[in-house]
C-alpha angles and dihedrals in degrees: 000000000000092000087042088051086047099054102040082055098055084043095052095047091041085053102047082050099049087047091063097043112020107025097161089064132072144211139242135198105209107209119186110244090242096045081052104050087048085054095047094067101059111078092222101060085065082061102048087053094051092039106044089034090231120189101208134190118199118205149192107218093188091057096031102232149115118255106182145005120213115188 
């Protein structure tokens, strides 16, 4: 939950950022497929996504490739 505060925190200020500067981009939070499916399982991290309107990429680092893409 420390890396996942961390990095909420980094997405959040990037994005606020963007917005300002770059509003026709957008921003995406790459999650490794086994971080993800940890996360999954806690119910607040559902409520972090809705709440905080994460776009997320998971992503399998071995193979090199993006799983899913969660808007």
């Amino acid at each position: 939950m420390r890396d996942l505060q961390q990095a909420l925190g980094q997405y959040i200020l990037y994005r606020t950022i963007l917005t300002e500067i770059a509003p026709e981009k957008r921003l995406y939070l790459a999650i490794r497929d086994t971080t993800y499916e940890r996360l999954q399982a806690k119910p607040v991290f559902a409520l972090i996504q809705s709440q905080s309107n994460l776009q997320i990429i998971v992503v399998n680092t071995e193979r090199e490739e993006i799983i899913q893409w969660i808007v």
